[in-house]
C-alpha positions in Angstrom: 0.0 0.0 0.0 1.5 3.8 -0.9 1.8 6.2 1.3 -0.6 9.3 2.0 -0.4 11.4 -1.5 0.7 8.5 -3.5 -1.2 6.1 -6.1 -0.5 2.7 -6.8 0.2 2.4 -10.8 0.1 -1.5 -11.0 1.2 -3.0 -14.4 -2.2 -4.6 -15.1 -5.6 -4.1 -13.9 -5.2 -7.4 -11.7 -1.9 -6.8 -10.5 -1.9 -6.1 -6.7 2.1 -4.5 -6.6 3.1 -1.8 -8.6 5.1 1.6 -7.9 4.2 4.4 -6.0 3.5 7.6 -8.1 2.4 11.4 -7.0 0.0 11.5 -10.0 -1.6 9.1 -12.2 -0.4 8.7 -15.9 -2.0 10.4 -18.8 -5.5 8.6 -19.4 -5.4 7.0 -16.0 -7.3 8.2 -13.2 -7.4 7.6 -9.0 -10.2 5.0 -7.7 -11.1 6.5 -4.5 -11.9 3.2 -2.7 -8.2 1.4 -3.9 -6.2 4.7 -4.7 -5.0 3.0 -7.7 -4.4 4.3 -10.9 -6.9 3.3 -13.0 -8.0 3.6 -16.7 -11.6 4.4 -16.9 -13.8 1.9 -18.9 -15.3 3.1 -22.4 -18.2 2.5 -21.0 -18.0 4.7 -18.1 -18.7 8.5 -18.7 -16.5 11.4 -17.5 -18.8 13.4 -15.4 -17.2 16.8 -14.2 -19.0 18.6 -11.5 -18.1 21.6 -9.0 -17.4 22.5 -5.1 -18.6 25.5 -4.0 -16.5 26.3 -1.0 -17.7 29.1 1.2 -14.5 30.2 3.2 -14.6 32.4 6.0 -12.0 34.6 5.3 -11.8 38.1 3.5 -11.1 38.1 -0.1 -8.0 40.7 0.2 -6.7 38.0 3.4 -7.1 34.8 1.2 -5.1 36.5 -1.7 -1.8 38.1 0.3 -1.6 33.8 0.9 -0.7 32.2 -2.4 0.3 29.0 -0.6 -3.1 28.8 0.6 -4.7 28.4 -3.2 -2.4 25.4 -3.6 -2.9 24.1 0.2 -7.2 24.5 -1.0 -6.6 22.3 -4.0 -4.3 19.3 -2.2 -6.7 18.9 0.5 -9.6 19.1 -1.1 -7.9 16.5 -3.9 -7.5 14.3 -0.8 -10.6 15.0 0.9 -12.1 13.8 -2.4 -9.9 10.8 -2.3 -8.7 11.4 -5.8 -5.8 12.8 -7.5 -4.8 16.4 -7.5 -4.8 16.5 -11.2 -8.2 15.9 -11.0 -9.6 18.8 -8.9 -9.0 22.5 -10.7 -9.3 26.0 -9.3 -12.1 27.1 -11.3 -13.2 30.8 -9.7 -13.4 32.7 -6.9 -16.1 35.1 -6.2 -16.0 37.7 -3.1 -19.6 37.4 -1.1 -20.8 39.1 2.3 -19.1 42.8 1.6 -15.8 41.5 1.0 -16.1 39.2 4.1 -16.2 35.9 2.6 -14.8 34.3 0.0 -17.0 31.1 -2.7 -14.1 29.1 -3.8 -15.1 26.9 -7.1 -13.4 23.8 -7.5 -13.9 21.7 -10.6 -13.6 17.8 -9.8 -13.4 15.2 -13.1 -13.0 11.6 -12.3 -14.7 9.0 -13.9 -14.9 7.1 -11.0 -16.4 9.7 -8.1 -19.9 11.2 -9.2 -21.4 13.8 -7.7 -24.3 11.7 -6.6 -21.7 10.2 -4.4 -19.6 13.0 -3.3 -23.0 14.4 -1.4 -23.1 11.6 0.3 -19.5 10.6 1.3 -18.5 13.8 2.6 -19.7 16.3 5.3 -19.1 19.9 6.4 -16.7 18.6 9.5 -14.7 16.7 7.3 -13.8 19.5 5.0 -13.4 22.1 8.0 -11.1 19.8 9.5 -8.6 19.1 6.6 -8.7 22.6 5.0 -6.4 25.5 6.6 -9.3 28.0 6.4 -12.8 27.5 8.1 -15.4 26.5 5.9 -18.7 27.6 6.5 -20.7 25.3 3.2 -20.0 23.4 0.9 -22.1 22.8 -2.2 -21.4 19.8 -4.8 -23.2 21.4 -8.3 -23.5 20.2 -11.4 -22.8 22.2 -15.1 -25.9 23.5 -15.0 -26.8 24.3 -11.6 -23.2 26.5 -11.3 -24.1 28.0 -15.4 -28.1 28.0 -15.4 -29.8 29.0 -18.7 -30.7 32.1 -19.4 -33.9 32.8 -19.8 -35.7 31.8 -23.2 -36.9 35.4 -25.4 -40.4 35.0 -26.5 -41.7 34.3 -29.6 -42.3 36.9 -31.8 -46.0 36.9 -31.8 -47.9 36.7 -35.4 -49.3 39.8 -35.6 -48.1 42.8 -33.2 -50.4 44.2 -30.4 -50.7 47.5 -32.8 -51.9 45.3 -35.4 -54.8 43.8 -33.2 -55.8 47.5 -32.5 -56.0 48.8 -35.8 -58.5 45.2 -37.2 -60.0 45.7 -34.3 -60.8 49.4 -34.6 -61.8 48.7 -38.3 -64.7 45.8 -37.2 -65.8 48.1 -34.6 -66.0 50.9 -37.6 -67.7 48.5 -40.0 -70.4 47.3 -37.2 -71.1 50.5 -36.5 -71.1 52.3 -40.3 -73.2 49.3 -42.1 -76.0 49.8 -40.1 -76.3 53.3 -40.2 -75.2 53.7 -43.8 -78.3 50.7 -45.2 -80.7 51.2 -42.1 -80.9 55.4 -42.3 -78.6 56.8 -45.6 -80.6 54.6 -47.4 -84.2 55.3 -46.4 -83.5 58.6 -46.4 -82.4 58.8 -49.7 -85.6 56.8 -51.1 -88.1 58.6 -49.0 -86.7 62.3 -50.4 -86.8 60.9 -54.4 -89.7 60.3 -56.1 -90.9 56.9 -57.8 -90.4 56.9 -61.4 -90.9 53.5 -63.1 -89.1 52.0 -65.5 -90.7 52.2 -69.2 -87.7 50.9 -71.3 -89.8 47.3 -71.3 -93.6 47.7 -71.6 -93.8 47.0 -75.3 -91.5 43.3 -74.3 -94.5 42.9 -71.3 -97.1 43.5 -73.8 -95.8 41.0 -76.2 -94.9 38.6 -73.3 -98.5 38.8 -72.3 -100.0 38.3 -76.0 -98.1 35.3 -76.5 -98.6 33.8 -73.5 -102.2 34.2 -72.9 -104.7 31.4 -74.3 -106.7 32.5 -77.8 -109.9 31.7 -76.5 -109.2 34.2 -73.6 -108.2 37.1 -75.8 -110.9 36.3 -78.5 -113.4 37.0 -75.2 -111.5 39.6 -74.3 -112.0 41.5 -77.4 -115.9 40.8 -77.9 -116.1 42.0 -74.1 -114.5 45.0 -75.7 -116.3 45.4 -78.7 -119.6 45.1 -76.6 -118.6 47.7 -73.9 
């Protein structure tokens, strides 16, 4: 077995001996339960997620301490039970007025998920092993630590301007029909005189000739005649 901060890098996956190293080969990464270096199976998907560290120590304090950047990553790399090449400074964001300090670490081991870091690790682990006191600690995913923005609206088929001005011309139409056939209308007939139309008596008359029975024009010109 290797010593604290050393891997085991066996020559085969079933080999139990192998040499001691600092860091895992290229490709290889740390099995948290064995601590050896491991390569991860094709089938097995690289899941990268991220520690939110809230420090309790001012922003301007944290920084005159470069050591302490480096002294955040190797504890938190064993904490984690992984390698240090594994776990990356990711961002640092000053919260309570200066006050306090979110440190983002970003974990990627095929072999830890973050399913399992929630439930391996608690707050008194962490404030014990780190050399500032740690207030929370939050394990998020990609998208819980880089949410969405919000989706814009669809641009709507016709604009709200639009549906004034149709609606403004029904509401004219409604209201101009009515009065235009209804009183215009009357008006106009009731202040102009009848005058039929005599282009097509002489076509009536010769309809009504035609059409009418012999015997009943024969007795309508005796009738005539008598008169």
């Amino acid at each position: 077995r290797c010593p604290p901060s050393y891997y085991l890098l066996p020559a085969s996956d079933i080999a139990v001996v192998g040499s001691c190293e600092t860091t895992c080969p290229f490709g290889y990464f740390v099995q948290p339960a064995s601590q050896r270096c491991q390569r991860a199976p094709p089938s097995l998907k690289v899941e990268r997620f991220y520690l939110r560290l809230a420090l309790r120590v001012s922003l301007t304090e944290f920084l005159e301490r470069p050591d302490t950047l480096k002294e955040v990553l190797r504890t938190s790399a064993e904490t984690l039970a992984v390698s240090p090449q594994d776990v990356r400074f990711h961002k640092l964001d000053s919260v309570l007025d200066g006050a306090g300090v979110n440190y983002y670490l970003e974990v990627e081991n095929p072999f830890l998920k973050r399913e399992e870091a929630e439930e391996w690790f608690t707050i008194d682990e962490w404030f014990a092993s780190l050399p500032v006191p740690v207030d929370d600690i939050r394990i998020m995913s990609q998208i819980q630590l880089y949410p969405p923005g919000i989706r814009p609206l669809e641009e709507p088929f016709l604009q709200p301007w639009m549906w004034a001005v149709i609606g403004a011309g029904g509401a004219s139409f409604l209201l101009i029909y009515p009065l235009y056939y209804f009183y215009f209308m009357r008006k106009y007939f009731e202040q102009s005189a009848y005058r039929p139309k005599e282009g097509k008596q002489d076509q009536f008359v010769e309809a009504i000739l035609n059409d009418t029975p012999k015997p009943v024009l024969s007795a309508m010109a005796n009738a005539s005649e008598i008169g």
